[in-house]
One Martini backbone bead per residue (centre of mass of N, CA, C, O) as a GRO file, in nm:
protein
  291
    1UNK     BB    1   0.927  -9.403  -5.296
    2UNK     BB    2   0.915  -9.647  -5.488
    3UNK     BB    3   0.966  -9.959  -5.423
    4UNK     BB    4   1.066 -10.263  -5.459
    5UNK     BB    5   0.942 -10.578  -5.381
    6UNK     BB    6   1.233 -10.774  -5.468
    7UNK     BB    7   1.382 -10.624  -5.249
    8UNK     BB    8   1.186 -10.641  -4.967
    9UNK     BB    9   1.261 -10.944  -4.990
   10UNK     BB   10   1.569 -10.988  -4.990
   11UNK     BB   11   1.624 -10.794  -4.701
   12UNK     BB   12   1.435 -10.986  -4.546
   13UNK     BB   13   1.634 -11.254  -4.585
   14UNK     BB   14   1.898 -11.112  -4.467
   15UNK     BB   15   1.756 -11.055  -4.186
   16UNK     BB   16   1.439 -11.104  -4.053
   17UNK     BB   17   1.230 -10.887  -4.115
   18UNK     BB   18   1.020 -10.704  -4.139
   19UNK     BB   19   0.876 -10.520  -4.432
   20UNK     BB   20   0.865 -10.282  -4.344
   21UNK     BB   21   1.103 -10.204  -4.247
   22UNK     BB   22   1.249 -10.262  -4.540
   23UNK     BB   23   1.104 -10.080  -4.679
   24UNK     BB   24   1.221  -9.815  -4.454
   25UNK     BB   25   1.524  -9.865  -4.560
   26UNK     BB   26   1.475  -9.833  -4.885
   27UNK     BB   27   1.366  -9.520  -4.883
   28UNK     BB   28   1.621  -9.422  -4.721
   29UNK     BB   29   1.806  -9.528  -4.976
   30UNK     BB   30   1.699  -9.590  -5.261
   31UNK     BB   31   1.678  -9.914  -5.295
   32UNK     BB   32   1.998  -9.985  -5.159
   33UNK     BB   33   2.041 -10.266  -4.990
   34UNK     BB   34   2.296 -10.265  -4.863
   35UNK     BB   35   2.222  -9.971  -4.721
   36UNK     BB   36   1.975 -10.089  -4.563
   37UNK     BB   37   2.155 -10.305  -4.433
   38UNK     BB   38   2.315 -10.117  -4.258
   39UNK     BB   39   2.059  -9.964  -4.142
   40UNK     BB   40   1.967 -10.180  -3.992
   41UNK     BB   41   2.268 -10.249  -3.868
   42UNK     BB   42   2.209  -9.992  -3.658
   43UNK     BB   43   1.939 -10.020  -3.553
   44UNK     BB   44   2.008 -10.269  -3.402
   45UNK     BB   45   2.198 -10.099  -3.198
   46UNK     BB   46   2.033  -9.908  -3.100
   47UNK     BB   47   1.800 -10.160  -2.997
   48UNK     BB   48   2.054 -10.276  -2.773
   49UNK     BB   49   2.069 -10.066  -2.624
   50UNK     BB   50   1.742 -10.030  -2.534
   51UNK     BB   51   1.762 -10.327  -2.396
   52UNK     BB   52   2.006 -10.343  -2.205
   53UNK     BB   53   1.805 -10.312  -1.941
   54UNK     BB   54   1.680 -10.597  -2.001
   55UNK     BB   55   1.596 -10.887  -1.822
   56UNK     BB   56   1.843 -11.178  -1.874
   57UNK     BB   57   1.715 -11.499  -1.752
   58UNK     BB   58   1.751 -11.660  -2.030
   59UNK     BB   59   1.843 -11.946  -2.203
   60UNK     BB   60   2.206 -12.091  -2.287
   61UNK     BB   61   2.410 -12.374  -2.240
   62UNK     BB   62   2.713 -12.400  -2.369
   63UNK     BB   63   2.923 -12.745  -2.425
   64UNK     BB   64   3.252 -12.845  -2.446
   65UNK     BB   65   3.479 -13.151  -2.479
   66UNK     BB   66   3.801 -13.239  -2.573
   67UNK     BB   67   3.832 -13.574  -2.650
   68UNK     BB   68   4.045 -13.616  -2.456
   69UNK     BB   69   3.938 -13.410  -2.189
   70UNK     BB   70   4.076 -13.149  -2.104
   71UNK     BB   71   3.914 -12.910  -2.264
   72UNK     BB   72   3.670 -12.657  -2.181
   73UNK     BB   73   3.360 -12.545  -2.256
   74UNK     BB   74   3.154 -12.234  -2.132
   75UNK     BB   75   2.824 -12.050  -2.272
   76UNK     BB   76   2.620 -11.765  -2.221
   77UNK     BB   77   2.297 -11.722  -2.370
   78UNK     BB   78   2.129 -11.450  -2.329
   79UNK     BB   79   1.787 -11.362  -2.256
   80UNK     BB   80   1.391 -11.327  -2.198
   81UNK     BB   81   1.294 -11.537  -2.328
   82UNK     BB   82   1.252 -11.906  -2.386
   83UNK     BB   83   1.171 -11.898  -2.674
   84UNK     BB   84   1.408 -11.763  -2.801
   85UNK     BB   85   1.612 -11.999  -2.721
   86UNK     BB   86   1.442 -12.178  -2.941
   87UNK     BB   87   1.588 -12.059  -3.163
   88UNK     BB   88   1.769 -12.109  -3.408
   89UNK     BB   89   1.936 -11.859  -3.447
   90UNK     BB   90   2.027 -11.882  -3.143
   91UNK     BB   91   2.159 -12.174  -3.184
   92UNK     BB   92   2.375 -12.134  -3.359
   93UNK     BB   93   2.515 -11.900  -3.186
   94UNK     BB   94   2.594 -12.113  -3.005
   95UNK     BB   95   2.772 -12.323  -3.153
   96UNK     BB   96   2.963 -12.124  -3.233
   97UNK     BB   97   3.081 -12.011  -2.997
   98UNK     BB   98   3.210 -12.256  -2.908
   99UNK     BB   99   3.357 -12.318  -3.107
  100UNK     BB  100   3.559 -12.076  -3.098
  101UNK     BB  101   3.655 -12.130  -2.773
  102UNK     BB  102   3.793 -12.402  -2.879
  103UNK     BB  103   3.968 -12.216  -3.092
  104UNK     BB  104   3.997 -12.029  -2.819
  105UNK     BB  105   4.139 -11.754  -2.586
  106UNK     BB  106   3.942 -11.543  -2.429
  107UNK     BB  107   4.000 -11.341  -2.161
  108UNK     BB  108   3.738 -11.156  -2.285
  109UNK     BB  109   3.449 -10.990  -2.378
  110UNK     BB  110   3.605 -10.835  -2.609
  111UNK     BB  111   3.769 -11.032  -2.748
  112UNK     BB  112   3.529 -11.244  -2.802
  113UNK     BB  113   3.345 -11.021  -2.998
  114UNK     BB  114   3.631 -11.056  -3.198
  115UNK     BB  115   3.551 -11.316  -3.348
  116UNK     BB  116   3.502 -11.498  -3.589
  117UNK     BB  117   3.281 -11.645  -3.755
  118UNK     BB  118   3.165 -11.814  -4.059
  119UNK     BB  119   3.038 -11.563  -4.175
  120UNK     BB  120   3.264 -11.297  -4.097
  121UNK     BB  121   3.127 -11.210  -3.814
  122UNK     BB  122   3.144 -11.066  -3.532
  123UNK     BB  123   3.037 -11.141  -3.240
  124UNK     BB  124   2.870 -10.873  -3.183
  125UNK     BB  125   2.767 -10.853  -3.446
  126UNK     BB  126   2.587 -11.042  -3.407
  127UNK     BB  127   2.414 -11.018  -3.200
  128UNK     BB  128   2.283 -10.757  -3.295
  129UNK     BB  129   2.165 -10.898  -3.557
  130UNK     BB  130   1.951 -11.051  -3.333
  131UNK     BB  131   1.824 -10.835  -3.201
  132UNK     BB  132   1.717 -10.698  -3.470
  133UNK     BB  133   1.558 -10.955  -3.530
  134UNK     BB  134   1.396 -11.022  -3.263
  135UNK     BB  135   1.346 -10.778  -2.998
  136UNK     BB  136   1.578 -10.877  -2.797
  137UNK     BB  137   1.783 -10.904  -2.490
  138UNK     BB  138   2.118 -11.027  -2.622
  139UNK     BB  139   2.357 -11.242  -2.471
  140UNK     BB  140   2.674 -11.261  -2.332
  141UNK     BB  141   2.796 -11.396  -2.065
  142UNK     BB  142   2.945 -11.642  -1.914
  143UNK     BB  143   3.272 -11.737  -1.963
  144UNK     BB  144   3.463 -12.060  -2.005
  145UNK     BB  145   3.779 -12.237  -1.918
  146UNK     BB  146   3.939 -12.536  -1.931
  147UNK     BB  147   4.257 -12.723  -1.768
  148UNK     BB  148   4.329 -13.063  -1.747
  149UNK     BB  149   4.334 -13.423  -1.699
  150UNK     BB  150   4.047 -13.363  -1.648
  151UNK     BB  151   3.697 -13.245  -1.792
  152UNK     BB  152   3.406 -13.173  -1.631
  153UNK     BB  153   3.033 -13.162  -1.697
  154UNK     BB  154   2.744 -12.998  -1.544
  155UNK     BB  155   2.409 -13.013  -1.725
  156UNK     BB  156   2.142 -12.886  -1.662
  157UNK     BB  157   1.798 -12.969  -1.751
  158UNK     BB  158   1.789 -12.670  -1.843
  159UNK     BB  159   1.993 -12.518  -1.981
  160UNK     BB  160   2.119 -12.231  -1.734
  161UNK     BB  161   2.330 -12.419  -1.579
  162UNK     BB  162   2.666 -12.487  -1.505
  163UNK     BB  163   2.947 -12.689  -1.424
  164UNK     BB  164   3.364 -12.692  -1.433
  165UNK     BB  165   3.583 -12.967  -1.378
  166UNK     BB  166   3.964 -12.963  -1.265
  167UNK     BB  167   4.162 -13.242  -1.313
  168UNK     BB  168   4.386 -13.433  -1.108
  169UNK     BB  169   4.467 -13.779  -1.170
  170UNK     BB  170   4.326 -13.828  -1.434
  171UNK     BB  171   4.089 -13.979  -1.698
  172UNK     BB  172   3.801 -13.968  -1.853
  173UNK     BB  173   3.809 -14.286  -1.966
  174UNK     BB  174   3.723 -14.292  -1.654
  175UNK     BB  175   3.406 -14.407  -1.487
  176UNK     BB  176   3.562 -14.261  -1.180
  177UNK     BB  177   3.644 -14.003  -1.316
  178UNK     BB  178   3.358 -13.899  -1.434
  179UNK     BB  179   3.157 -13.957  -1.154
  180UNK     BB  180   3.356 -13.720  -0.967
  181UNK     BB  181   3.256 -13.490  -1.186
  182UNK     BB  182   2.960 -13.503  -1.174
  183UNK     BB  183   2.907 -13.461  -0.888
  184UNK     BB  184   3.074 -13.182  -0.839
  185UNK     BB  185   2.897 -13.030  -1.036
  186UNK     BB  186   2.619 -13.063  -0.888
  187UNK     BB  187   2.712 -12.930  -0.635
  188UNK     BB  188   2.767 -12.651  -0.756
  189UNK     BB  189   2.511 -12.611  -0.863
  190UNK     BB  190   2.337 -12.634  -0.610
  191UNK     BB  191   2.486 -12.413  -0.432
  192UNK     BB  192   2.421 -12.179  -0.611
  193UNK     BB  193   2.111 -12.164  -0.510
  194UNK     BB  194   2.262 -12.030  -0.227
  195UNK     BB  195   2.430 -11.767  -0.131
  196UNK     BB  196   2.537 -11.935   0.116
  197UNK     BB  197   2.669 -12.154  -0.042
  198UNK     BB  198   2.862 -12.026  -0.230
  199UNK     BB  199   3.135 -12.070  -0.410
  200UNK     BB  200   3.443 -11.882  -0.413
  201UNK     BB  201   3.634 -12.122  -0.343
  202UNK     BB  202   3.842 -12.370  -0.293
  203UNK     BB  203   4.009 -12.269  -0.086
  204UNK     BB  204   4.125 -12.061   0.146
  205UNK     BB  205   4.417 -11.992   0.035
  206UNK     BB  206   4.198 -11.823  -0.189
  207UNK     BB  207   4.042 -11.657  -0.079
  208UNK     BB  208   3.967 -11.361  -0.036
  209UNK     BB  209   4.005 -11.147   0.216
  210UNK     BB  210   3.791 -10.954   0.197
  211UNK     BB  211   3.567 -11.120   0.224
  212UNK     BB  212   3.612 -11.200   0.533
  213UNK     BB  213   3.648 -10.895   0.670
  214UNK     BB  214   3.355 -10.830   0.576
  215UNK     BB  215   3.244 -11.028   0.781
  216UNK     BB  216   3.359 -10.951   1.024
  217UNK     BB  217   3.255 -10.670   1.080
  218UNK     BB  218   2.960 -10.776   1.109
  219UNK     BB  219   2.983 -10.930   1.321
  220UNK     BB  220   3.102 -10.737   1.529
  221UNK     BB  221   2.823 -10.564   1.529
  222UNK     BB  222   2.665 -10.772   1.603
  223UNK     BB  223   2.815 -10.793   1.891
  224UNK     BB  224   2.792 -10.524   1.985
  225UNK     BB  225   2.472 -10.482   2.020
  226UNK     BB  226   2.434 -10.726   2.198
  227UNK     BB  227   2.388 -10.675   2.543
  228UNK     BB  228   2.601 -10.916   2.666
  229UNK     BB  229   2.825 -10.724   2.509
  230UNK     BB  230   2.865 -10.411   2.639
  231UNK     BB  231   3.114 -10.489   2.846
  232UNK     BB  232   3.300 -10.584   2.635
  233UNK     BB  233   3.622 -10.596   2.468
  234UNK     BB  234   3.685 -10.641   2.135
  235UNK     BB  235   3.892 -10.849   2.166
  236UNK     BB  236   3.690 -11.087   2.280
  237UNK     BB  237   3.492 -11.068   2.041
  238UNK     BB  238   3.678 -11.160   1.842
  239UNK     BB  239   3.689 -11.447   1.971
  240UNK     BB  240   3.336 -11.493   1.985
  241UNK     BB  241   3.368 -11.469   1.612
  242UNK     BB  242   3.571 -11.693   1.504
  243UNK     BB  243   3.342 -11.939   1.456
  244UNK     BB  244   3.180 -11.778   1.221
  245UNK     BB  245   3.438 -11.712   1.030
  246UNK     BB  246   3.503 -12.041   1.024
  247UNK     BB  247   3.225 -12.085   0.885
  248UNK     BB  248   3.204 -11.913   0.639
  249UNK     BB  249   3.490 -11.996   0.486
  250UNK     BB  250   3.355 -12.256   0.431
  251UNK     BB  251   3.144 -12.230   0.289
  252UNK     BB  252   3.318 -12.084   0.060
  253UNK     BB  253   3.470 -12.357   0.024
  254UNK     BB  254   3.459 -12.652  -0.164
  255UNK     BB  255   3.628 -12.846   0.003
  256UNK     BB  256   3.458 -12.767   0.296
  257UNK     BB  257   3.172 -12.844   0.227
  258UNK     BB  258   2.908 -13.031   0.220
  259UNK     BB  259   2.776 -13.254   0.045
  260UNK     BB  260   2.510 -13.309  -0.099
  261UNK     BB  261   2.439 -13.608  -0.058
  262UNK     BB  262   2.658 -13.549   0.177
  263UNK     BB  263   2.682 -13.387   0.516
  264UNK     BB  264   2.915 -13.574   0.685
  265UNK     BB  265   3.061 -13.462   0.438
  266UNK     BB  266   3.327 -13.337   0.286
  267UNK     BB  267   3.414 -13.297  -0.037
  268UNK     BB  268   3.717 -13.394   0.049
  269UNK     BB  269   3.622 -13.648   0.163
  270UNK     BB  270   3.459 -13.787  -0.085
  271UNK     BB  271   3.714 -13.800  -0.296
  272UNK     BB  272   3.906 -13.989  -0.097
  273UNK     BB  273   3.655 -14.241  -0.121
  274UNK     BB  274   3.696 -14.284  -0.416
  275UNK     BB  275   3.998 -14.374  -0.489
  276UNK     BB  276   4.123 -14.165  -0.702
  277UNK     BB  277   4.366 -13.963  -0.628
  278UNK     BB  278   4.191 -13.681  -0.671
  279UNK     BB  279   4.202 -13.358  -0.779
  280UNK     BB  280   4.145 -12.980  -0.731
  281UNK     BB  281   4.220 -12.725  -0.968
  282UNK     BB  282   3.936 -12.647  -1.070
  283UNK     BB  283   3.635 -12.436  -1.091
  284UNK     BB  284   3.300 -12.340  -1.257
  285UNK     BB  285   3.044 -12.132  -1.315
  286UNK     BB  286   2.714 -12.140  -1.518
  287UNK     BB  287   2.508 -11.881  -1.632
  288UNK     BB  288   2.151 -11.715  -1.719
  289UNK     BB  289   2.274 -11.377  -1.643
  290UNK     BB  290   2.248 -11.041  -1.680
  291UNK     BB  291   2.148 -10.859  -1.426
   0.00000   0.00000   0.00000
């Protein structure tokens, strides 16, 4: 059937899609614009699976700390390539997830999902509709929220990777409780740059067990292989690599890596040199990667 041509166009400006499209959605549908735009964000979720196995480690770090300072709010969206980070249309469903996240709090990927945007179409429905209208594949990555009594952000100058930190004992309004937040944000994120120095927890007491346990069996395996431990009975062995456990446990405790910027000096040891009697309640990273 002939297409109206000023339907053609209409539906263009709903969509932002090619007019072809649009014109074979109109013609599926007998003309009726709303059924076509209903038949777009269909194929739109169709091609949402079709390209979810492509790797999105592009995009952009969205972050906000609430006026007081207390409660901050990190989320990445993830794209295919950098040109797409910077269309408007991604930059602005951009704006609006910190927004609704600064005014929820979901606990989970599916929960953000369902939150509303100002459009009135949930927060799902909005990024199918851009992969819609892109055809790359587009999603919500890692996301946090932190609540302290000062809450610090550190937004990598790629605007791909960022860290933040809740400390006790201070107010963001004092520029040395300000300044040991972005340092340890630094920190977090140079750390995060090579999985052997990656922090996975505060401190000791806060790392998971399993974690520590799988790298002792590896230990005592490499330990088992090595030629001059062959007639070794396993308790010895045990005590020969638990220094090298004790060397990883640290490695991945934020509070006891050597410091960034200086490395004679454990984390824990920098923040009490800076004389704020500031504590580290919690921190986070994020970064731009879906694969």
């Amino acid at each position: 059937m002939a297409v109206d041509s000023a339907k053609v166009k209409e539906l263009r400006e709903r969509t932002g899609l090619p007019m072809m499209d649009c014109k074979k959605a109109l013609e599926k549908t007998n003309g009726d614009v709303d059924l076509a735009f209903e038949e777009l964000r269909k194929e739109g979720h169709k091609a949402q699976c079709k390209l979810a196995g492509r790797t999105a480690k592009e995009g952009r770090i969205g972050a906000n700390v609430s006026s007081d300072g207390k409660v901050g709010v990190l989320v990445a969206l993830c794209c295919e390539t950098e040109p797409v980070s910077k269309n408007e249309s991604f930059q602005q469903l951009l704006r609006e997830l910190v927004d609704v996240m600064a005014r929820n709090h979901p606990k989970d990927a599916q929960e953000l999902g369902q939150l509303k945007l100002p459009s009135g179409h949930t927060v799902s429905t909005t990024v199918t509709d851009l992969v819609n209208k892109i055809r790359e594949n587009i999603g919500v990555g890692r996301f946090a929220r932190g609540e302290g009594d000062a809450v610090i952000q550190y937004v990598h100058f790629d605007q791909k990777k960022a860290a933040m930190v809740a400390l006790k004992g201070g107010a963001i309004s004092d520029p040395k409780v300000a300044e040991v937040g972005k340092e340890l944000g630094m920190h977090i994120v140079f750390s995060n740059s090579d999985p052997s120095t990656k922090p996975l927890a505060l401190s000791r007491d806060l790392l998971d067990p399993k974690i520590v346990e799988k790298e002792r069996e590896i230990l005592l395996e490499m330990a088992k292989k090595d030629p001059k431990n062959s007639k070794k009975p396993e308790q010895i062995l045990q005590k020969i690599i638990q220094g090298q456990v004790d060397k990883f446990v640290s490695s991945k405790c934020l509070l006891e890596q050597p410091y960034a910027r200086d490395p004679t000096q454990s984390v824990s040891q920098y923040i009490k040199s800076t004389g704020t009697g500031l504590t580290v309640s919690d921190f986070v990273y994020v970064a731009t990667d879906l694969s």
